[in-house]
C-alpha positions as CSV (number, residue, x, y, z in Angstrom):
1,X,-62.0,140.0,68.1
2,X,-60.3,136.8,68.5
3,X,-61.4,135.2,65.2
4,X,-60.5,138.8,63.2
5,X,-57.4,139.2,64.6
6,X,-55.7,135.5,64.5
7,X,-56.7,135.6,60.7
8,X,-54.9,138.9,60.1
9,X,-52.1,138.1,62.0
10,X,-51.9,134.8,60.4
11,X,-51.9,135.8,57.2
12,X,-49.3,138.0,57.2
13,X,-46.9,135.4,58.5
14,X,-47.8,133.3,55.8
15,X,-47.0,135.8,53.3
16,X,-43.5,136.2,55.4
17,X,-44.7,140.0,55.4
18,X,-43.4,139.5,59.2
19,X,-41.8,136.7,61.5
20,X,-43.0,136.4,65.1
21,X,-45.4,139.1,65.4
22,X,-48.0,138.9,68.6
23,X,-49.8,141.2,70.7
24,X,-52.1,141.2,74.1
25,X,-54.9,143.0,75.0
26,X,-56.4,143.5,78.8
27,X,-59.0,145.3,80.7
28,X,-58.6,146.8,83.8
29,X,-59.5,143.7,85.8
30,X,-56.2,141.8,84.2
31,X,-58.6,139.4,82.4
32,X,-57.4,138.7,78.7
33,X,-59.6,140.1,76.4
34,X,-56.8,138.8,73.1
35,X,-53.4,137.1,73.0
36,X,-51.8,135.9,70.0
37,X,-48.2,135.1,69.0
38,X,-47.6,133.8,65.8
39,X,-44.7,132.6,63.5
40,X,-40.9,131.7,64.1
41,X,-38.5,133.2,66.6
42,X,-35.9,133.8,63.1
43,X,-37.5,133.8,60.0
44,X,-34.2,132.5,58.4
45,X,-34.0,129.6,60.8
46,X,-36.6,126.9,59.8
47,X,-36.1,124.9,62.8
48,X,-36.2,128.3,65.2
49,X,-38.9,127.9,68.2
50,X,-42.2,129.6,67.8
51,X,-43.0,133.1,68.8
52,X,-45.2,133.1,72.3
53,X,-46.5,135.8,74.6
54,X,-43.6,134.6,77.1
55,X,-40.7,134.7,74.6
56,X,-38.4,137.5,75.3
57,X,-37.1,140.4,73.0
58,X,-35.8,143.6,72.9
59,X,-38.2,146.1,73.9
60,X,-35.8,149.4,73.4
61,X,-37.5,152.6,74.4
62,X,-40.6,151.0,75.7
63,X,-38.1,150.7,78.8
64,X,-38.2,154.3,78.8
65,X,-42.2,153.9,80.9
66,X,-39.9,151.2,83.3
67,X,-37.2,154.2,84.2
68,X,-39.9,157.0,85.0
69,X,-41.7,155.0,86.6
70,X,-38.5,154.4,88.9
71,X,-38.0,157.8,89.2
72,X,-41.5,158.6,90.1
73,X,-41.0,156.2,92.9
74,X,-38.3,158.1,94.1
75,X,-40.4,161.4,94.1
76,X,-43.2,160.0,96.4
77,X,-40.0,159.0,98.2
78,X,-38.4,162.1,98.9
79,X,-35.1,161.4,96.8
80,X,-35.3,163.9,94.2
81,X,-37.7,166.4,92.7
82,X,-38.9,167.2,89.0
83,X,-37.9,170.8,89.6
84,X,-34.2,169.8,90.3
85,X,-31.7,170.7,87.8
86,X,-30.0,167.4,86.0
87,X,-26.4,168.0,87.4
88,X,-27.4,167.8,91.2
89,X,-27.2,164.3,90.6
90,X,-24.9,164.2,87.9
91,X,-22.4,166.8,87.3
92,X,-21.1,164.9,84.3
93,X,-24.6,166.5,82.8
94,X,-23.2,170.1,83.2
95,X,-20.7,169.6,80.5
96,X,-23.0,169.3,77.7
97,X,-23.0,172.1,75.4
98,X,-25.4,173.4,73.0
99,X,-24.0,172.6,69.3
100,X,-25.1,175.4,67.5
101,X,-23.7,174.1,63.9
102,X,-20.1,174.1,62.0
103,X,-17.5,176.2,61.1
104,X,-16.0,176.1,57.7
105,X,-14.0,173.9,58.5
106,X,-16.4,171.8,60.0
107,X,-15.8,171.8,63.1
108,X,-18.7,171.2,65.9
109,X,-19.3,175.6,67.2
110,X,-20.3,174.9,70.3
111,X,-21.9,177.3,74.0
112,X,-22.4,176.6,76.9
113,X,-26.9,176.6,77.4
114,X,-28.1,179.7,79.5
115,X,-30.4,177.2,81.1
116,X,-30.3,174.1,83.4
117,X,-32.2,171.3,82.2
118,X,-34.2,169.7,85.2
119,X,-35.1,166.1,85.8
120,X,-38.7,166.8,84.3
121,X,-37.0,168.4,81.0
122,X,-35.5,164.8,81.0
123,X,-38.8,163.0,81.5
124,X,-40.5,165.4,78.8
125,X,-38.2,165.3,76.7
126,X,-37.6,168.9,76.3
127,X,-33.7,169.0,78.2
128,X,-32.3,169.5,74.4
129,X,-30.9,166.1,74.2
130,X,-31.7,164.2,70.9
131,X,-31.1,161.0,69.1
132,X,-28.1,161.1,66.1
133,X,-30.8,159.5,63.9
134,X,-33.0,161.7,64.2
135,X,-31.3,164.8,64.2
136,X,-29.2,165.4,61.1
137,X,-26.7,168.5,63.0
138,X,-26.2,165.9,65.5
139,X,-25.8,163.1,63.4
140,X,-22.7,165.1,61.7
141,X,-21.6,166.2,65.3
142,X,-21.2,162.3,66.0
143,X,-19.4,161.3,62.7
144,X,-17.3,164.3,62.8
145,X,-15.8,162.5,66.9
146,X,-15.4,159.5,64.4
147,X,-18.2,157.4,66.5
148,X,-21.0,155.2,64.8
149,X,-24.6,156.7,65.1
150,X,-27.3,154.8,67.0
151,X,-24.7,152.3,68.9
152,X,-25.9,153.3,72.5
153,X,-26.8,149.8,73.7
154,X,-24.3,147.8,71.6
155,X,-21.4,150.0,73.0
156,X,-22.3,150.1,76.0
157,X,-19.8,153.2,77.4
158,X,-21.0,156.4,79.0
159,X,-19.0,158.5,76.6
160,X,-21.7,157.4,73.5
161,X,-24.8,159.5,75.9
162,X,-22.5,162.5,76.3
163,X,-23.8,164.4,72.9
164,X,-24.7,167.7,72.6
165,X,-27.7,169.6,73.2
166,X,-29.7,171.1,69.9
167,X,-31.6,173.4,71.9
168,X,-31.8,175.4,75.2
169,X,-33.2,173.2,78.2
170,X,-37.5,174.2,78.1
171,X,-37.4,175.5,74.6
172,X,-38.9,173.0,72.8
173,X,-39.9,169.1,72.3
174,X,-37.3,166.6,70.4
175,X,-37.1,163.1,71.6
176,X,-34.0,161.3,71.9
177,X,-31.6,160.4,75.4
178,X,-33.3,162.5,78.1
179,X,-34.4,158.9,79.8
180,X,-31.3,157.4,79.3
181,X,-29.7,160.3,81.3
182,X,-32.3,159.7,84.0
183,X,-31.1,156.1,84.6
184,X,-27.6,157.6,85.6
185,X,-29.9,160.4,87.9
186,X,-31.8,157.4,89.9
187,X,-28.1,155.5,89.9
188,X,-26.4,158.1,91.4
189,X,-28.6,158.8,94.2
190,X,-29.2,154.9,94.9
191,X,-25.7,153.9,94.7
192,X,-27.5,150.9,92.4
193,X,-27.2,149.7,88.9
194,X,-30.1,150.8,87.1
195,X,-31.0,146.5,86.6
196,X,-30.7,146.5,90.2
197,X,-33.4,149.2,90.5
198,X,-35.9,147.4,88.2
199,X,-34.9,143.9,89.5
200,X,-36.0,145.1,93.0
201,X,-38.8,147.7,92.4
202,X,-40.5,146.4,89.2
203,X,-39.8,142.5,88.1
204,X,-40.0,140.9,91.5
205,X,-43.1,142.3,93.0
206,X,-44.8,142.1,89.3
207,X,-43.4,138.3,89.7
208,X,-42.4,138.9,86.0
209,X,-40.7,135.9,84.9
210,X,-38.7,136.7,81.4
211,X,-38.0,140.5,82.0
212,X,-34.3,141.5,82.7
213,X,-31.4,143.6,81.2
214,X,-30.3,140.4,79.1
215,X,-31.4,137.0,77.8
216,X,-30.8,134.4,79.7
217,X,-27.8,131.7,78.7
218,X,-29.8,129.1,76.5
219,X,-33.2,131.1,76.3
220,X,-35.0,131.4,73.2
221,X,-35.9,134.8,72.4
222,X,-37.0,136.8,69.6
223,X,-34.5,137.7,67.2
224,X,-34.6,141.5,65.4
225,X,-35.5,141.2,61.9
226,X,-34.4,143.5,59.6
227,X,-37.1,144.4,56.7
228,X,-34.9,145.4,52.9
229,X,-35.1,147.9,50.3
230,X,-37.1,144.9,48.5
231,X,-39.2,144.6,52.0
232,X,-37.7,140.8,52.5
233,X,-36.3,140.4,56.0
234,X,-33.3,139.1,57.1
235,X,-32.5,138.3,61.1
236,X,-30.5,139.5,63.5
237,X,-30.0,137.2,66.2
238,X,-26.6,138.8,67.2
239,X,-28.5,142.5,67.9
240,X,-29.0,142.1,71.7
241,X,-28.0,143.5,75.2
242,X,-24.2,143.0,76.0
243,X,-23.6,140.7,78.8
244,X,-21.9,143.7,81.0
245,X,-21.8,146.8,80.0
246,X,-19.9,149.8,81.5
247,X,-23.3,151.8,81.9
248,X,-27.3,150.6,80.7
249,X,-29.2,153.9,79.7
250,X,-32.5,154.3,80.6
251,X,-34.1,154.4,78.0
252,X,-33.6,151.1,76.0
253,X,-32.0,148.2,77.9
254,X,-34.9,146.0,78.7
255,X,-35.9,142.9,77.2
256,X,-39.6,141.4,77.8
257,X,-42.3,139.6,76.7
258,X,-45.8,140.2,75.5
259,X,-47.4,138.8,78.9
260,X,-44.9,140.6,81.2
261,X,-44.8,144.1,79.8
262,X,-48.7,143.9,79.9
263,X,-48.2,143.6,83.9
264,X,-46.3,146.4,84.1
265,X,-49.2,148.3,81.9
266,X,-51.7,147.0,84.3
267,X,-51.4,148.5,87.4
268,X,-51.5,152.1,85.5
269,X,-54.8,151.2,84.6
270,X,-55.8,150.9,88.4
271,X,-54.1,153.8,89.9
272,X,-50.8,152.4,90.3
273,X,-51.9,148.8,91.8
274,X,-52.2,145.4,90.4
275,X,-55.6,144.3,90.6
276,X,-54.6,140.9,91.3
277,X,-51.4,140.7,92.8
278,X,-52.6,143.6,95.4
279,X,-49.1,145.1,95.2
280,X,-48.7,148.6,94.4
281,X,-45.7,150.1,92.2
282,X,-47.5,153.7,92.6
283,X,-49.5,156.1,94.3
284,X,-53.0,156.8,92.8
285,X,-52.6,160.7,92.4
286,X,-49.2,159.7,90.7
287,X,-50.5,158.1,88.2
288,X,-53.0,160.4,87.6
289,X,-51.0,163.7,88.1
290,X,-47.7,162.7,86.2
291,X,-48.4,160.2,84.0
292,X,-52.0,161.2,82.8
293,X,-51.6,164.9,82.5
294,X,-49.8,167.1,80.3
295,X,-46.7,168.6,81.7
296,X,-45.0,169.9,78.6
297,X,-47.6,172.5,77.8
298,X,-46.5,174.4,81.2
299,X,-42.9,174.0,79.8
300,X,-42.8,175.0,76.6
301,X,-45.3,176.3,73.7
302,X,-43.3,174.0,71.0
303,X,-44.9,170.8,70.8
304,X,-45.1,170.2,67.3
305,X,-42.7,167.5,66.9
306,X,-44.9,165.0,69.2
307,X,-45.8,162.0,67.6
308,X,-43.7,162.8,64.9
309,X,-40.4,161.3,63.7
310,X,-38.3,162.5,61.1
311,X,-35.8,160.1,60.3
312,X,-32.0,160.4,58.9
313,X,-31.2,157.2,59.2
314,X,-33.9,155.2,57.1
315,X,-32.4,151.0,57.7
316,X,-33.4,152.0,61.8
317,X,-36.2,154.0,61.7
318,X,-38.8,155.6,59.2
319,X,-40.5,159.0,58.9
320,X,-44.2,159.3,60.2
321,X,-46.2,160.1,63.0
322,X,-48.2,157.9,65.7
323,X,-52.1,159.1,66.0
324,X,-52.1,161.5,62.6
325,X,-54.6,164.7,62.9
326,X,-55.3,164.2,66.7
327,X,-54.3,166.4,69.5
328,X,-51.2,164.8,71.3
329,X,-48.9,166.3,74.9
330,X,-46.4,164.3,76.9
331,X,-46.3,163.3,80.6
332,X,-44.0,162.6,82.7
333,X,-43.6,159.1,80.8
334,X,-46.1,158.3,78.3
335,X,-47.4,160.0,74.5
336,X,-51.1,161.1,75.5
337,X,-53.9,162.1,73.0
338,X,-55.6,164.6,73.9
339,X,-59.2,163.9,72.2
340,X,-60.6,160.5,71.1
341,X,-58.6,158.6,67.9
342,X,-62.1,158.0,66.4
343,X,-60.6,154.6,65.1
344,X,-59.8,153.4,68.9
345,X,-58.7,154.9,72.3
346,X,-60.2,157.5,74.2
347,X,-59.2,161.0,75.2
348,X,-56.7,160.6,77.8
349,X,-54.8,157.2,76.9
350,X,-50.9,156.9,77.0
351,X,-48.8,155.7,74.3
352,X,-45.4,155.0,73.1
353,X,-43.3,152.3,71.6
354,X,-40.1,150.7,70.8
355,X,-37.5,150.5,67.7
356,X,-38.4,147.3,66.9
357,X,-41.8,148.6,66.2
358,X,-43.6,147.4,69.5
359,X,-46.3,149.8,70.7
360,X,-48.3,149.8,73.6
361,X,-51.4,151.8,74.6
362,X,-53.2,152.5,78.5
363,X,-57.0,153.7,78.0
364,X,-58.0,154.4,81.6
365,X,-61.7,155.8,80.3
366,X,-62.0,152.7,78.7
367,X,-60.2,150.4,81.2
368,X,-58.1,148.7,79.0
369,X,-54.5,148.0,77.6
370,X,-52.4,146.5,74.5
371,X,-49.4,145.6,73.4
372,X,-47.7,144.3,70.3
373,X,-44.6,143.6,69.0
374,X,-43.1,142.4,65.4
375,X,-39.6,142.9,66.4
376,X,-38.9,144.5,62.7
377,X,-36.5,147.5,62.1
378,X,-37.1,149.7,60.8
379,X,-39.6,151.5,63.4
380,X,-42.8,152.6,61.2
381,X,-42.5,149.4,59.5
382,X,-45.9,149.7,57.1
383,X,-46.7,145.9,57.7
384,X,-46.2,146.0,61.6
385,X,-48.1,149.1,61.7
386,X,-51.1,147.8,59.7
387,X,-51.5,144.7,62.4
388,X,-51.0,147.4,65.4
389,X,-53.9,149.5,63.7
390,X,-56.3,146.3,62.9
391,X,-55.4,145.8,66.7
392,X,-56.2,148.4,67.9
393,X,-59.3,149.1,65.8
394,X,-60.5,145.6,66.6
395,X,-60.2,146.4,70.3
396,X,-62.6,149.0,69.8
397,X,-64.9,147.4,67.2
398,X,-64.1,149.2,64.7
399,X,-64.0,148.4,60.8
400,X,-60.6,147.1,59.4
401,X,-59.1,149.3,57.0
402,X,-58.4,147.2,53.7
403,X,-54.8,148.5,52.7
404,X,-52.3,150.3,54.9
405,X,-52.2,153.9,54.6
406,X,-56.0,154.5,53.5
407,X,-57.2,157.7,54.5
408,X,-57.8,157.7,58.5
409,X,-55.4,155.6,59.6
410,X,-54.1,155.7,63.0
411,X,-50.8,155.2,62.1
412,X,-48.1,155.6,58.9
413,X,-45.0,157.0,57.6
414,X,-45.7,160.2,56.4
415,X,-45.6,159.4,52.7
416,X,-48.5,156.8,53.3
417,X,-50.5,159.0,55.8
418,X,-53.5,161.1,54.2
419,X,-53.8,163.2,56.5
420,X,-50.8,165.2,56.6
């Protein structure tokens, strides 16, 4: 695997088809089965440091895994339950209407939802909030209040989570802010900064060294990248976490490392404990009961929009869909399939990724774990997603594909992907 995957990898930083691109792969045990980091920190910068499994970058919604599995901890706690409705904790949630389109004069035409959405609607994302990106009614909803779309993190004010809903709470799957809004749940009944929370219940007894709500003064960390029309790239070094926000949501304010990340994977893979630390960040039947089972099934019969993103805003994110053709559900944190990807992990593995096209993937039946990152916008980037899939079929032993988007990939915009 090691020979295989350092010559993909390699090549396509020597074609500049990415920058610093890496990725890790453990078993159960935490041994190493692959690490690689390759390239510069910012393509555009010939003196920039080199890209290393311990140089931080954005990891955007892969924080969303960090924030349930906060609020998980506060289940087995006592402090809240999935069944609790949203504005228990915080009533600013009970203001959100359902947009249900425009008037002629286009004006938002708005009602109040007949519903509560509960903490596990946030978790499953089924609580009718959305992203503006991908969401084309709410993307008019937020130019219309004369706001920029997709400028949660950079903003950094509670006001810019406070969108509509596009659907009554239970009705159906759409992912967007739901985490986000369970960062402000676990704040308000800690009387803690979400930061705070992780810093305490995540970084320090993980001992994870380069993990944080914002890069260090001096560090050297991964810069975005930001792939053209003409599929050159172009950094970004300037696109990271403000200093101090007013609010962080949950659902994207983490920056990481390859190594790091892959310890917080790890003790998922071992019912909730690290194997070699000892420490536990959850209970066994935890793991297995929320974050290994489907709990959106029970909620709604919609699920047809898992693993799929349709995109209105093309320079942050593509079209496509993650796993093509296999069965998929949600947990109370992670993407699961639902059958074997014949290409890689078994029935039963978690998922999910971040803008910056990093992906991750937990395989308890086969006991082990990956990550990878190219720290490219935007997500579905074709080249990133051809060195995820060569991972993640090398894992596995599998044959590499020769071009991305052949038939039976694992991954692709939906363009590229045969078989949709």
């Amino acid at each position: 695997m090691e020979t295989r995957l350092n010559a993909v990898f390699e090549a396509a930083v020597d074609s500049k088809k990415v920058s610093g691109v890496g990725g890790i792969v453990l078993n159960k045990d935490g041994n190493v089965l692959w690490k690689g980091s390759f390239g510069p920190t910012n393509i555009l910068d010939p003196s920039s440091a080199p890209f290393t499994v311990d140089t931080p970058f954005l990891v955007f919604s892969c924080t969303k895994l960090v924030t349930s599995i906060l609020a998980l901890q506060f289940l087995e706690e006592g402090k809240l339950k999935l069944e609790d409705p949203v504005e228990k904790y915080e009533p600013e949630f009970a203001k959100l209407q359902i947009l249900e389109g425009f008037d002629a004069d286009d004006k938002p035409e708005t009602r109040p939802p007949k519903a509560k959405a509960t903490i596990l609607n946030l978790m499953t994302h089924t609580s009718g909030l959305s992203y503006d990106f991908l969401d084309p009614v709410l993307m008019k909803w937020r130019v219309a209040n004369g706001q920029q779309p997709a400028q949660t993190m950079t903003v950094g004010t509670k006001n810019v989570y406070q969108t509509p809903l596009v659907f009554e709470p239970g009705e159906k799957y759409a992912y967007g802010l739901g985490v986000d809004w369970l960062g402000f749940v676990l704040e308000a009944i800690s009387g803690k900064k979400l930061a705070e929370l992780v810093e305490e219940r995540i970084i320090k007894p993980l001992q994870l060294k380069n993990t944080g709500p914002r890069f260090v003064d001096g560090q050297t960390y991964m810069a975005v990248h930001v792939r053209g029309e003409d599929g050159s790239l172009i950094s970004a070094p300037d696109l990271k976490p403000l200093d101090n926000p007013e609010v962080r949501g949950g659902g994207e304010f983490l920056v990481s490392t390859l190594r790091d990340y892959s310890q917080i994977l790890l003790p998922l893979l071992n019912g909730g404990e690290h194997p070699i630390l000892k420490v536990r960040i959850l209970k066994p039947e935890t793991v297995q009961n929320y974050l290994f089972t489907d709990l959106i099934t029970p909620i709604t019969r919609d699920i047809s929009g898992i693993g799929r993103i349709g995109s209105v805003l093309p320079y942050l994110c593509s079209s496509g869909e993650l796993l093509p053709g296999v069965k998929k559900t949600w947990s109370a944190g992670l993407l699961l399939n639902e059958e074997d990807n014949k290409l890689g992990r078994k029935a039963g593995s978690g998922c999910w990724a971040g803008v910056s096209n990093s992906y991750y993937l937990v395989d308890p039946a086969s006991g082990k774990l990956a990550f990878f990152t190219s720290s490219i916008i935007p997500f579905l980037d074709p080249e990133s997603l051809h060195l995820w899939d060569e991972m993640e079929r090398a894992m596995y032993g599998h044959e590499a594909k020769k071009t991305f988007g052949e038939a039976g990939g694992n991954h692709g915009p939906w363009s590229q992907t045969a078989s949709l």
